[in-house]
TILUM-382061 format. One record per residue (C-alpha): residue in three letters; residue number from 1; x, y, z. Coordinates in nm, 2 decimals, padded with zeros to 4 digits. Each point is the difference from the previous one (the first is absolute). Example, Ala and Ser with C-alpha at 12.3 -4.5 7.8 and 13.67 -1.06 7.14 Angstrom:
# TILUM-382061
<"ALA" 1 <01.23 -00.45 00.78>>,
<"SER" 2 <00.14 00.34 -00.07>>,
# end
This chain:
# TILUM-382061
<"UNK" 1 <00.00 00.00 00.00>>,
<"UNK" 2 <00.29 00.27 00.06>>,
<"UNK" 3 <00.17 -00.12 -00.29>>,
<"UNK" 4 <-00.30 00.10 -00.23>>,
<"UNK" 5 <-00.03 00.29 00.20>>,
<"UNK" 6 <00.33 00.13 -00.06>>,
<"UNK" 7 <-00.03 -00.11 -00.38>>,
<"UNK" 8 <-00.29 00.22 -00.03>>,
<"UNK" 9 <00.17 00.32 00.19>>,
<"UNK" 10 <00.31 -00.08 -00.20>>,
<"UNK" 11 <-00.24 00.02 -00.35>>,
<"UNK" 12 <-00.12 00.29 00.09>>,
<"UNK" 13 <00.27 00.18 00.12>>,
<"UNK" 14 <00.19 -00.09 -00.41>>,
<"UNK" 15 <-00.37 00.13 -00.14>>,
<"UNK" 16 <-00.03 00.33 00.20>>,
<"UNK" 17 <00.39 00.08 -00.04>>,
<"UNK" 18 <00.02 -00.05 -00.37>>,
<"UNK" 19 <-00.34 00.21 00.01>>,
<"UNK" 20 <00.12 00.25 00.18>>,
<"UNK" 21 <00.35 00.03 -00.25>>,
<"UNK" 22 <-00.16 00.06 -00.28>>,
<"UNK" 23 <-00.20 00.24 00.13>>,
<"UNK" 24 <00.11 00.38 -00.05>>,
<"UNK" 25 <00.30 00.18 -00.16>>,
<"UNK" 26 <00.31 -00.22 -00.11>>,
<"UNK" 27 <00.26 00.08 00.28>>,
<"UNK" 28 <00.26 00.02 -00.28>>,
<"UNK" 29 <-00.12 00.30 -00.22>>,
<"UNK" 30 <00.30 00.04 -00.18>>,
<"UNK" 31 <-00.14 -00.19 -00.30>>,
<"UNK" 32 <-00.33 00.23 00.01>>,
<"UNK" 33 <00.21 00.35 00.04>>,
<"UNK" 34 <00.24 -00.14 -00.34>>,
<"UNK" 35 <-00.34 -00.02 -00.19>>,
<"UNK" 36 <-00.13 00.36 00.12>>,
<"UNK" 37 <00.36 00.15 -00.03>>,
<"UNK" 38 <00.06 -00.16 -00.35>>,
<"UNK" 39 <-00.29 00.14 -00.16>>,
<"UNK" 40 <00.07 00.33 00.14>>,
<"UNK" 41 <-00.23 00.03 00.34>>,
<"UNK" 42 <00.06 00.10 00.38>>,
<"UNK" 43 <-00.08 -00.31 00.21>>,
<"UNK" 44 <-00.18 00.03 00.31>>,
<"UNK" 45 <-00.05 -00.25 00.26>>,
<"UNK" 46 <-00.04 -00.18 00.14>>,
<"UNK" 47 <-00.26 00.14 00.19>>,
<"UNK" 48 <-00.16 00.20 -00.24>>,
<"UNK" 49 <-00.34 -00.05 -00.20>>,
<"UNK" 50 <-00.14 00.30 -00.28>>,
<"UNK" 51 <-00.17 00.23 00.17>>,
<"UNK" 52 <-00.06 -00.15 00.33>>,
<"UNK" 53 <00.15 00.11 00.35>>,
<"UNK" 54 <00.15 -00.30 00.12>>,
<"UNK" 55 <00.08 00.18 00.32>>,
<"UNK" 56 <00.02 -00.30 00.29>>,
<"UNK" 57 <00.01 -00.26 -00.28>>,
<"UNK" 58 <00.33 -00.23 -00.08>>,
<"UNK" 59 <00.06 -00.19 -00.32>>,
<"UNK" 60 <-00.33 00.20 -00.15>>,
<"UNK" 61 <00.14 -00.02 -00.37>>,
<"UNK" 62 <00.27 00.15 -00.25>>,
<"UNK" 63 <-00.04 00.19 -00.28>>,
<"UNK" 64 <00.21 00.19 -00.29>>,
<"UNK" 65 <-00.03 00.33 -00.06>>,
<"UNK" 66 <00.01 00.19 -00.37>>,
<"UNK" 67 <00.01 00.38 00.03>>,
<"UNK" 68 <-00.14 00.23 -00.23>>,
<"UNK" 69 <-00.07 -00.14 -00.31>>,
<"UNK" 70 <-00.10 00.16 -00.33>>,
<"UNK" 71 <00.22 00.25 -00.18>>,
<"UNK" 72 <00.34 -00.14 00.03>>,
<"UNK" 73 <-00.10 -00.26 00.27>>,
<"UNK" 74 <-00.03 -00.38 -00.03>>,
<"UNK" 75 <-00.30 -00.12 -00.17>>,
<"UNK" 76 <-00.23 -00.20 00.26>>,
<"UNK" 77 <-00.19 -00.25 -00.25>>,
<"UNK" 78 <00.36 -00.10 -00.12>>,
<"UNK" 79 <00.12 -00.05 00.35>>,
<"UNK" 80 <-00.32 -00.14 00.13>>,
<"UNK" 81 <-00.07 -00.25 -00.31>>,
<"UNK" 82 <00.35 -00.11 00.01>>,
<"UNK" 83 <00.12 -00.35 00.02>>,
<"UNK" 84 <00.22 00.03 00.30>>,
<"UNK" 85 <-00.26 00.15 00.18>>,
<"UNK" 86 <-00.13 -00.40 -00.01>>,
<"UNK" 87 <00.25 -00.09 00.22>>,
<"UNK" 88 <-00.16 00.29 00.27>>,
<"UNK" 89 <-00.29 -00.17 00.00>>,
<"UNK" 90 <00.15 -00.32 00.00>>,
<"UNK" 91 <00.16 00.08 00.34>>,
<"UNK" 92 <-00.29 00.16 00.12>>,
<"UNK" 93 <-00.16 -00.33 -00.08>>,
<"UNK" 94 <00.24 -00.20 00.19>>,
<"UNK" 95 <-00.02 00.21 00.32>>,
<"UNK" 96 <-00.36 -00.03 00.06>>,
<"UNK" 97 <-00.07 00.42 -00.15>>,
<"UNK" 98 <-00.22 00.16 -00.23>>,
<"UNK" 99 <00.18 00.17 -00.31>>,
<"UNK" 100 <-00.18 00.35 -00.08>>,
<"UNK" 101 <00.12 00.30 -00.24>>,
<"UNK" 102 <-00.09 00.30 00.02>>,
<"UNK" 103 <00.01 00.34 -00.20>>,
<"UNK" 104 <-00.08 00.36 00.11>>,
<"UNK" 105 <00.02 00.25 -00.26>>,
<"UNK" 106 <-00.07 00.34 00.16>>,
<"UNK" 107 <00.12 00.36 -00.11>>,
<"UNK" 108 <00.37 00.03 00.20>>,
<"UNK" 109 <-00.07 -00.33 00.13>>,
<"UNK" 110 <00.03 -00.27 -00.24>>,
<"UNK" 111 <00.16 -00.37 00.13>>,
<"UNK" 112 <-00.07 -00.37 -00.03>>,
<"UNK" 113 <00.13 -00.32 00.10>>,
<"UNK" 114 <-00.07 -00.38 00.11>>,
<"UNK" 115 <00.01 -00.16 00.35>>,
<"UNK" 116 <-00.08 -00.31 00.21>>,
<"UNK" 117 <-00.25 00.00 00.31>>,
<"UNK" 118 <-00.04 -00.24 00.30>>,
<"UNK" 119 <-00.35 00.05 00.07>>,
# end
């Protein structure tokens, strides 16, 4: 009877812990920052999510940042519909988030960009 016992605690403990790992942001972000700083964004994480305060929160998301785009500045669909930008989401994937992009196009305000979220 404690032998089953134990079994059973033992399976659960290997289910919740390899739960629990691939849950939120990869600890290693390196590979994530490369793809942001390769195509010519500012990374941010990895407690960071677009447009949310994440004040209190840890591991909340990443993103990467395009600055003014438009005359002279990257063009988002070309960053946005590229095929490295699979291998975001691919990571993303992997870690349990949800990969968003997003583009605000304002008058002296004009930036756009992708990230991961852990909600």
């Amino acid at each position: 009877m404690l032998r089953r016992a134990l079994l059973i605690a033992g399976l659960f403990f290997v289910v919740t812990a390899g739960a629990a790992a691939a849950m939120g942001p990869p600890r290693d972000d390196k590979p994530i920052q490369a793809i942001c700083s390769h195509a010519g964004g500012a990374y941010n994480g990895p407690n960071w999510i677009w447009r949310l305060d994440t004040t209190g929160l840890t591991d909340a998301g990443y993103g990467c940042v395009f600055p003014e785009y438009g005359a002279g500045g990257p063009d988002p669909s070309a960053i946005l519909e590229a095929p490295s930008l699979a291998r975001a989401q691919a990571l993303c994937s992997a870690a349990g988030g949800n990969f968003y992009t997003f583009v605000v196009g304002l008058p002296l305000w004009a930036y756009f960009g992708w990230g991961c979220d852990f909600f």
